[in-house]
DODRENTI-308393 format. One line per 3 residues: their letters; for each residue x, y negated, z negated of N, C-alpha, C. Coordinates in Angstrom, 2 decimals. Layout:
BEGIN
a> X/Y/Z/X/Y/Z/X/Y/Z  ...
//
This chain:
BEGIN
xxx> -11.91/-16.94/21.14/-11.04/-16.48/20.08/-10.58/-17.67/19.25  -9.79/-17.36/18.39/-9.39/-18.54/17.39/-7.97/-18.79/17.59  -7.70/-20.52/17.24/-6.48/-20.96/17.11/-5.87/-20.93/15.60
xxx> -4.78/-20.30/15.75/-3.83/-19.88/14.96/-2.79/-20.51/14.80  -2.28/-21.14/13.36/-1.13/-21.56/13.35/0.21/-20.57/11.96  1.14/-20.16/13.01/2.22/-19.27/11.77/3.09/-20.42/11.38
xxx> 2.88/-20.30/9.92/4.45/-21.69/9.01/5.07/-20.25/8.86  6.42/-20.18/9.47/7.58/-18.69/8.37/9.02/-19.19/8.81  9.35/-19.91/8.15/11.07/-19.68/8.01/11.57/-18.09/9.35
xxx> 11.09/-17.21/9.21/11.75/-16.23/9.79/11.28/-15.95/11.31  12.42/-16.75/12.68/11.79/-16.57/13.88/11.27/-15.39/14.10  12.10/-13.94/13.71/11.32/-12.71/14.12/10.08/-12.45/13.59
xxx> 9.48/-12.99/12.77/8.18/-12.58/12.04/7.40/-13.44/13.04  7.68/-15.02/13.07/6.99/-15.57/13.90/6.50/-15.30/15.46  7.40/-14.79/16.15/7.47/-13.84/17.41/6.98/-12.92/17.54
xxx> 7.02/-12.04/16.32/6.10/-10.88/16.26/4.29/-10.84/16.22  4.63/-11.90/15.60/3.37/-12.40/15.12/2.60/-12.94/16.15  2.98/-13.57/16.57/2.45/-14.49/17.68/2.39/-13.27/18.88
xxx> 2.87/-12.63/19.12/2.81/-11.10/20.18/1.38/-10.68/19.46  1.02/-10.22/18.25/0.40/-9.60/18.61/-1.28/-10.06/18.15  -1.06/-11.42/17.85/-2.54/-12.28/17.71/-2.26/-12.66/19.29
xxx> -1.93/-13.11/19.88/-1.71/-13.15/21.55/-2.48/-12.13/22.16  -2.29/-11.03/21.75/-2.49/-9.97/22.54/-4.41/-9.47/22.57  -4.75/-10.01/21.33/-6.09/-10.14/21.03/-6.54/-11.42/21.48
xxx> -6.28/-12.10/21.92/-7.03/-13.27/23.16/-6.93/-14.62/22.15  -6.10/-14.18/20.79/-5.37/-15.69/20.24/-5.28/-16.55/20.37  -5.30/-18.66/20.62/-4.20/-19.26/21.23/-3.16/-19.21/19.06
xxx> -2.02/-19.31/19.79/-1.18/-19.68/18.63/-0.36/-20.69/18.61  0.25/-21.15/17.53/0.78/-22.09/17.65/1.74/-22.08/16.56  3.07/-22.12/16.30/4.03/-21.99/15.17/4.78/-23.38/14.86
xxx> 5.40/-22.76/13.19/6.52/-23.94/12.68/7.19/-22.77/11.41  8.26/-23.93/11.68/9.55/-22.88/11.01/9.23/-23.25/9.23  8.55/-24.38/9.14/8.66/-24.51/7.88/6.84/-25.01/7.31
xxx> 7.47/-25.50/5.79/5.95/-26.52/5.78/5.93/-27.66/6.28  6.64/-28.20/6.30/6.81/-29.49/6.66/6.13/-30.21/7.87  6.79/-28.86/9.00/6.60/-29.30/10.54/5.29/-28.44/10.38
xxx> 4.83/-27.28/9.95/3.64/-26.46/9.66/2.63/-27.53/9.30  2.39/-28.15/8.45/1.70/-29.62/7.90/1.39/-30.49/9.10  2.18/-30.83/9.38/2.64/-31.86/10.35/1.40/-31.14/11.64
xxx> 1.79/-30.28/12.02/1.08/-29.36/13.60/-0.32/-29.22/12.90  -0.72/-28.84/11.52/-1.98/-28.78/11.19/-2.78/-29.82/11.31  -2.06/-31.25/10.89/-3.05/-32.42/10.87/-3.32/-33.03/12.69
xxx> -2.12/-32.76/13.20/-2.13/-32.58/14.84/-3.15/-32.18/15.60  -2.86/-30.67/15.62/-3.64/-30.09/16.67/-4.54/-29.21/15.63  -4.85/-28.89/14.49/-5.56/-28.32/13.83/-5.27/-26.75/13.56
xxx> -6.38/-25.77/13.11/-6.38/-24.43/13.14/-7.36/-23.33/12.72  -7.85/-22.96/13.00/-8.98/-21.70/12.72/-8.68/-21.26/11.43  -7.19/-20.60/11.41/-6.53/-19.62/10.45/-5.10/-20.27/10.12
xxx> -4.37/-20.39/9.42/-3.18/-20.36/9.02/-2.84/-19.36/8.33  -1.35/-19.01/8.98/-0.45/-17.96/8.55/0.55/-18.35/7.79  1.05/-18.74/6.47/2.22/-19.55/6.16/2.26/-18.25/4.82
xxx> 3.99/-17.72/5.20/4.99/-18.11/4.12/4.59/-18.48/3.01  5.48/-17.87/1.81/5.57/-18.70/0.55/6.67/-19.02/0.26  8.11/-18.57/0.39/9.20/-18.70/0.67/9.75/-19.40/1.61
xxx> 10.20/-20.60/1.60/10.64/-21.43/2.42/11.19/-22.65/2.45  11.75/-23.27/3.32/13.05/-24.44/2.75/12.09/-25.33/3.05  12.42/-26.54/2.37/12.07/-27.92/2.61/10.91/-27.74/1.87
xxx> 9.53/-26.91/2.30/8.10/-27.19/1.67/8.02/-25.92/1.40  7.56/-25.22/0.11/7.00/-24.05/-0.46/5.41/-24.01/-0.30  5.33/-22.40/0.71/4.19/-22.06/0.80/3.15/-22.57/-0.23
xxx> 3.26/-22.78/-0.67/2.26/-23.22/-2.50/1.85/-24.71/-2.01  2.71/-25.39/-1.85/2.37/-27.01/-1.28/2.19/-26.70/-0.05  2.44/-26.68/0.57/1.77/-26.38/2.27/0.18/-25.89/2.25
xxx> 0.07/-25.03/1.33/-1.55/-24.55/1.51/-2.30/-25.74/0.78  -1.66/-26.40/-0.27/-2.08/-27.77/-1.31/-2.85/-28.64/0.13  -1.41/-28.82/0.74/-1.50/-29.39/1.65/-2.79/-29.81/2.56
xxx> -2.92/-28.44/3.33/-3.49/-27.96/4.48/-5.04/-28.54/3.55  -5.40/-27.70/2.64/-6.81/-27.81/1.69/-7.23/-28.96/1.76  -6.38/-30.32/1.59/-6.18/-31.59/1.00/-7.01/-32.16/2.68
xxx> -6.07/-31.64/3.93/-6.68/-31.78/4.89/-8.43/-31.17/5.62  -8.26/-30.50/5.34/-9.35/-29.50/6.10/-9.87/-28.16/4.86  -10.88/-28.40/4.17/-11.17/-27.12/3.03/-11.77/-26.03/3.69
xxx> -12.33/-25.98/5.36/-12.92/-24.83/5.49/-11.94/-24.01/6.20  -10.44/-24.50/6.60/-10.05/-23.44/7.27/-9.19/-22.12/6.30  -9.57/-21.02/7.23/-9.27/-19.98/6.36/-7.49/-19.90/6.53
xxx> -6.64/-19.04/5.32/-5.33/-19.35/5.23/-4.83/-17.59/4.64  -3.84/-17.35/5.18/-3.43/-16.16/4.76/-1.77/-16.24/4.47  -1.83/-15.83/3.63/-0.13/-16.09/2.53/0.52/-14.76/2.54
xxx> 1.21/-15.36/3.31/2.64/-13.86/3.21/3.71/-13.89/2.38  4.24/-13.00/1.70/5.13/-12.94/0.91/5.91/-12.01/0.74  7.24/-11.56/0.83/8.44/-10.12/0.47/9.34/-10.45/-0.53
xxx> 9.67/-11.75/-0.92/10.62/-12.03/-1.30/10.37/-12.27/-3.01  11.03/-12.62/-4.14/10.33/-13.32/-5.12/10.97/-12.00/-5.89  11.06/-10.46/-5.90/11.36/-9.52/-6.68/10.11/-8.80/-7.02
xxx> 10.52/-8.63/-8.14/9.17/-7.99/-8.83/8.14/-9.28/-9.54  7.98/-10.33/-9.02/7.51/-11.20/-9.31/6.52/-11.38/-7.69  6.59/-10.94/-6.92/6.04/-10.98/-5.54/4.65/-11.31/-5.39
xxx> 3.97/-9.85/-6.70/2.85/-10.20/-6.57/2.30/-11.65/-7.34  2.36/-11.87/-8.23/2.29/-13.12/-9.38/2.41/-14.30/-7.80  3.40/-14.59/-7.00/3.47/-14.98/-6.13/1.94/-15.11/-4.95
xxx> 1.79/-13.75/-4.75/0.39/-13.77/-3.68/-0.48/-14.43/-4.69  -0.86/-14.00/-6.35/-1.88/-14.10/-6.63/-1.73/-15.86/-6.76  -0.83/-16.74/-7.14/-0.83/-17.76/-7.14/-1.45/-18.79/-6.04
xxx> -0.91/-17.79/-4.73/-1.15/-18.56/-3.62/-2.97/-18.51/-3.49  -3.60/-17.74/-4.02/-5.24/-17.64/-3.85/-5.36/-18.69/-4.79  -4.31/-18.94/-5.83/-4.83/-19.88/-6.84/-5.16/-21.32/-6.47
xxx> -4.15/-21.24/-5.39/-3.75/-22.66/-4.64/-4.72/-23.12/-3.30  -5.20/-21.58/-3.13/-6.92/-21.91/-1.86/-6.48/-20.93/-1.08  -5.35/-20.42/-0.95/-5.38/-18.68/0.24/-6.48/-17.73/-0.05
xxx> -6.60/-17.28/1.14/-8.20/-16.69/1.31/-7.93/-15.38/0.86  -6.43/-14.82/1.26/-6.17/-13.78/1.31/-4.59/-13.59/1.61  -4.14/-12.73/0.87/-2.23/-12.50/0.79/-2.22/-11.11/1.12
xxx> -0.75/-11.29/1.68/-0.76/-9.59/2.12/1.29/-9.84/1.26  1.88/-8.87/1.15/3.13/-8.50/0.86/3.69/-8.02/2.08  5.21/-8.66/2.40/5.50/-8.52/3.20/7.00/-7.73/3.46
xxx> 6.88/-6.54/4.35/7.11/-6.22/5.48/4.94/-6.20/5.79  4.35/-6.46/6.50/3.46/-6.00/6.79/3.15/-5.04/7.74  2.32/-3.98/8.01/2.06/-3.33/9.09/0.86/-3.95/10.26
xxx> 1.46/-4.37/10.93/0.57/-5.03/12.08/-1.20/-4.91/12.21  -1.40/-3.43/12.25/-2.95/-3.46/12.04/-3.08/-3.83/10.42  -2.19/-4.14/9.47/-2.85/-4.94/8.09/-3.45/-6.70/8.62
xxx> -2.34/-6.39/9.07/-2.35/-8.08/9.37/-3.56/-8.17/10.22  -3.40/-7.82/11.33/-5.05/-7.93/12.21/-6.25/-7.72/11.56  -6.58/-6.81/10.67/-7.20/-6.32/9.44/-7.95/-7.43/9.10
xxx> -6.67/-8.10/8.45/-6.71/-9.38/7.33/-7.43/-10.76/8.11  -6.81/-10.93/9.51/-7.24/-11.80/10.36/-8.45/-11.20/10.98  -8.37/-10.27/11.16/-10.53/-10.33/12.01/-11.27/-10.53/10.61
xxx> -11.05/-9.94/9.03/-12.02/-9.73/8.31/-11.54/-12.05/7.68  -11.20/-12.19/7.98/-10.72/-13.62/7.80/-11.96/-14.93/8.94  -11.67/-14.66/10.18/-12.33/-14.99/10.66/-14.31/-14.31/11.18
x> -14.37/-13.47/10.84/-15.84/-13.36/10.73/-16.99/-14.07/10.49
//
């Protein structure tokens, strides 16, 4: 299976998250922000990244800059709820920036798995 890393400001998303790529034979690996998210990528690496666009210290947008800058083949998926009615303009930016694929967030769990098996294929 693939190693996974979640960047989200929000522990319950991260927990959730990590439950249920876990549960599909996952390893995962999290950070609360970009910063330390960055940091764990150039570290221990990642199959997939899960990061946020909303977030303190490093905005999802530079974090994926980031990640690209490091490693261009790994695949990256951009979550987003926040922003208003500007949300989407938000996802579509983040593909602008190298996300493979954005979902809007509250997500429904089989989206997300969805997004991650048709991600890693």
């Amino acid at each position: 299976m693939a190693k996974i890393l979640i960047i989200d400001d929000e522990d319950v998303l991260r927990d959730s998250l990590r439950e249920i790529l876990e549960s599909r034979g996952h390893t995962v690996t999290d950070a609360p922000d970009g910063v330390v998210g960055t940091e764990r990528f150039i570290t221990d690496g990642a199959d997939l990244v899960i990061t946020d666009l909303i977030m303190p210290l490093m905005d999802g947008l530079e974090t994926i800059r980031n990640i690209r800058r490091e490693k261009t083949n790994v695949k990256i998926l951009a979550l987003s709820g926040r922003g208003g009615v500007h949300v989407n303009m938000n996802l579509e930016r983040a593909k602008n920036f190298g996300a493979d694929a954005a979902l809007q967030k509250p997500c429904d769990p089989g989206e997300v798995l969805d997004a991650v098996d048709a991600l890693l294929a």
